[in-house]
C-alpha positions in Angstrom: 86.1 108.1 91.3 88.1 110.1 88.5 89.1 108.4 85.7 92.5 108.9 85.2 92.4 106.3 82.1 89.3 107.3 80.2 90.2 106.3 76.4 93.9 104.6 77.1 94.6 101.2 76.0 96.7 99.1 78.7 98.9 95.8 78.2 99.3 93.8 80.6 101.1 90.8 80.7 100.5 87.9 83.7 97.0 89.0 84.3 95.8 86.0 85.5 96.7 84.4 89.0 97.6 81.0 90.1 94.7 81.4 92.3 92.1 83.1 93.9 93.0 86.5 95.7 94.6 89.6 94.4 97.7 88.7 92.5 99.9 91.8 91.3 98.5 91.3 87.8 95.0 91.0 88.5 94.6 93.6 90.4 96.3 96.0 88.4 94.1 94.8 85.5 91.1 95.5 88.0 92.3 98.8 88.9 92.6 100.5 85.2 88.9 98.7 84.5 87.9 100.6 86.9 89.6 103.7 86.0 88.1 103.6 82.9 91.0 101.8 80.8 90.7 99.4 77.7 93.2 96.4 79.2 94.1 93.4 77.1 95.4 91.2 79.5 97.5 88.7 79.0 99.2 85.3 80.0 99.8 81.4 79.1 97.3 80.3 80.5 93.6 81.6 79.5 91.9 79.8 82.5 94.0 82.0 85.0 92.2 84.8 84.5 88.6 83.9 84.7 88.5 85.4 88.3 90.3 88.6 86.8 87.6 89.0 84.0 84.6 88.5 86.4 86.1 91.3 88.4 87.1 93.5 86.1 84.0 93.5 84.0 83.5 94.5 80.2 86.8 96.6 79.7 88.9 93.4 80.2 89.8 91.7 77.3 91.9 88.2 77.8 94.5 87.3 75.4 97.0 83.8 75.7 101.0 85.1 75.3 103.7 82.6 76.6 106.7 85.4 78.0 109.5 82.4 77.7 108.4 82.6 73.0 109.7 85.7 71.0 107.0 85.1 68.3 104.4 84.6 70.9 105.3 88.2 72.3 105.4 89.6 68.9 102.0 88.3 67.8 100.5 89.2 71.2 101.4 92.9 70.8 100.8 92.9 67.0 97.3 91.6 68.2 96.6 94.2 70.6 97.9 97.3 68.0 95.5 95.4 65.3 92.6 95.5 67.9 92.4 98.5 70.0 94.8 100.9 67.7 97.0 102.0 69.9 98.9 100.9 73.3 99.4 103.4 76.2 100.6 101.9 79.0 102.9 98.5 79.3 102.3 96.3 82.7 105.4 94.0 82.7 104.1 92.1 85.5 105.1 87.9 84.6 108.1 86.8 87.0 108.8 83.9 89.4 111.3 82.8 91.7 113.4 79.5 92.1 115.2 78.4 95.2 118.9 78.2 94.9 122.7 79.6 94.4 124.9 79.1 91.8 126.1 75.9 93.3 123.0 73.9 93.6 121.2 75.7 90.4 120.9 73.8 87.7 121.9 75.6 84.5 118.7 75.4 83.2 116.8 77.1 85.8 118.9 79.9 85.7 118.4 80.5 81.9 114.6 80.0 82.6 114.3 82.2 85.2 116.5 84.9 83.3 114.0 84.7 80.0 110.9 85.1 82.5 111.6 87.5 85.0 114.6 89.7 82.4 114.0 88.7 78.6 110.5 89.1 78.5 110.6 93.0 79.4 113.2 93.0 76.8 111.1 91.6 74.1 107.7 93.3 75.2 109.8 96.6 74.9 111.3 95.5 71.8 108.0 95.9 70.2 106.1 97.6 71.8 107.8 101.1 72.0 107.6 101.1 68.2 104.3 101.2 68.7 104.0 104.0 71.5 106.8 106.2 69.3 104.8 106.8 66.5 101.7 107.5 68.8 104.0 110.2 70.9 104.0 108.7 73.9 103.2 105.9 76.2 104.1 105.0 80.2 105.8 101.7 80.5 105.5 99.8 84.3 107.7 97.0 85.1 107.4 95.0 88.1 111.1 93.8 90.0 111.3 92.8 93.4 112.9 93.5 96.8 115.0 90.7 96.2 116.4 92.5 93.2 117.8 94.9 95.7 118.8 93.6 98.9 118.9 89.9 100.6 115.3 89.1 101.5 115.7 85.7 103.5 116.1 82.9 100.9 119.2 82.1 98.3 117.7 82.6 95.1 120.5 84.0 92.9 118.6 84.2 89.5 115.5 85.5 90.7 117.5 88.6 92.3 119.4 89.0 89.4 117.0 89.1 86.7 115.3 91.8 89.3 117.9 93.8 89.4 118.2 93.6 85.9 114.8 94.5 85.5 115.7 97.5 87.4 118.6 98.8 85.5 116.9 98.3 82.8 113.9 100.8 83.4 116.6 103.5 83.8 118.5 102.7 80.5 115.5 102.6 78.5 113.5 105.6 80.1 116.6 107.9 79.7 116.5 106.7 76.1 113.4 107.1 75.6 112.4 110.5 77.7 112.5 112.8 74.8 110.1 110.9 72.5 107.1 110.6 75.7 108.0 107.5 76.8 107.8 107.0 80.5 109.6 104.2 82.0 109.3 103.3 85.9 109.5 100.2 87.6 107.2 99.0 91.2 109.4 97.1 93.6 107.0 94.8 95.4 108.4 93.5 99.0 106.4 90.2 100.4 102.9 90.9 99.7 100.5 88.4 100.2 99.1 87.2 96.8 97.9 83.8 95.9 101.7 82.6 95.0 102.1 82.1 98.5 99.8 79.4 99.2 100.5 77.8 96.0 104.5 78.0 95.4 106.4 80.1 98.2 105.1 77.6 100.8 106.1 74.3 99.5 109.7 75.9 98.6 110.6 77.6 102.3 108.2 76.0 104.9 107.6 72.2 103.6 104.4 73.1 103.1 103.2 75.1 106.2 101.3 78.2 104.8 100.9 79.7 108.4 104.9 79.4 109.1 105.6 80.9 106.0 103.1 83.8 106.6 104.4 84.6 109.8 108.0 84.5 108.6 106.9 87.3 106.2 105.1 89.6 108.7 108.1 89.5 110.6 110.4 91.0 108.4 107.4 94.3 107.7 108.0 97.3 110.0 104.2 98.3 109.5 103.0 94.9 110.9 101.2 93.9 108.4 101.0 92.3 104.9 100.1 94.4 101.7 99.0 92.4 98.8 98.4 93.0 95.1 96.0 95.7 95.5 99.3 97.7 97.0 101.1 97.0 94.0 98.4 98.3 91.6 98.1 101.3 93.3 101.7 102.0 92.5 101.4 100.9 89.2 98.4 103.2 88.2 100.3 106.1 89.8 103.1 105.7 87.5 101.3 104.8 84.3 99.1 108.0 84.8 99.6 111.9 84.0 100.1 112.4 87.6 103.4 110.9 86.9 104.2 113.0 84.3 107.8 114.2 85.8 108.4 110.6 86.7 110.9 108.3 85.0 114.0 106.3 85.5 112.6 105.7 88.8 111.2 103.1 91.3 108.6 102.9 93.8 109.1 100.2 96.6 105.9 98.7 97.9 107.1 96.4 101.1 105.6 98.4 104.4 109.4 99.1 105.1 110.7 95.6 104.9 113.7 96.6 102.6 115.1 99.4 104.7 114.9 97.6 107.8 118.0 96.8 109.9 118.6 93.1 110.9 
């Protein structure tokens, strides 16, 4: 196996799961390990990734940052510069969806989903490109969603916004930032199977029925069957690495062919 991250420090935030399986974040954090990366991983809740430090061994190191706090973001990446000296690569990985349109939405769930899913790149950016300036360089991944770029089954108007967002964002910031050897990409995961199905998805569309749910999915996913976050890593590690070099401003969608699917 090469090791395409030998001596690179990696942030990534939501790098724990809500439960066992490959979550985007977990498995991405598994992935660099593996490829020989320092990753501080990161999110609210320090229990969520036990299962991500087993797997990804001695190279992980956890860290608690709640995306929704400005100062919590700020201390997390002040921590990370303080500890490993530098930060190469930026995972934006947190998100989550809520069901609803503008009608039914209560006003405070669309706020919450916006700081979630849009603010929290914002702020992660915000300090951490400082950081990667002064260094010369650094590859920023942020993870968006098919439903940040076409209908995907399911009215949930601030989830697809704040993906979109995400999305325009990437290009604003990596056309910014091109000239200084900051990278900016963004992975558009379609309906991958992580452990956010079981424990979320299901209850929201299906009233419970994993299986119904499951099936739903599949049917949508011209290759006939369901990725999961071990599909998203692999783009994310592409685009984080020197192979990407003359990559940014750009996505990659990750969804078997779901998105460009008639009917």
């Amino acid at each position: 196996m090469t090791n395409r991250f030998d001596n690179k420090v990696v942030v990534i935030t939501g790098a724990g799961s809500v439960g066992p399986g490959w979550g985007n974040g977990r498995a991405a954090a598994v992935a660099f390990a593996r490829e020989g990366a320092t990753v501080f991983g990161v999110d609210r809740d320090l229990a969520a990734m036990e299962e991500t430090a087993a797997l990804a061994g001695e190279r992980f190191h956890p860290g608690r940052c709640d995306v929704l706090s400005h100062a919590s973001i700020a201390a997390m990446v002040a921590e990370a510069k303080q500890r490993f000296g530098r930060i190469d690569v930026l995972v934006n990985n947190v998100g989550g969806s809520a069901a609803g349109g503008p009608v039914e939405m209560a006003e405070e769930v669309w706020d919450t989903q916006i700081d979630v899913n849009l603010k929290s790149v914002f702020l992660t950016c915000k300090h951490v490109i400082p950081i990667m300036e002064a260094q010369g360089g650094g590859a920023i991944v942020n993870l968006a969603s098919t439903s940040g770029i076409r209908f995907t089954g399911a009215a949930q108007v601030a989830y697809a916004a704040s993906k979109a967002g995400v999305i325009q964002l990437g290009r604003v910031v990596a056309v910014q930032y091109a000239a200084r050897g900051i990278r900016v990409n963004t992975v558009i995961p379609g309906q991958v199977h992580t452990p956010m199905v079981e424990t979320r998805l299901a209850g929201q569309r299906a009233g419970g029925d994993v299986a119904a749910l499951l099936a739903q999915r599949l049917a949508r996913i011209p290759v006939g069957f369901a990725g999961d976050g071990r599909d998203t890593a692999a783009a994310v590690l592409f685009l984080a690495s020197d192979d990407a070099r003359f990559i940014t401003g750009t996505e990659i969608v990750v969804d078997g062919g779901m998105s460009v699917r008639c009917g």
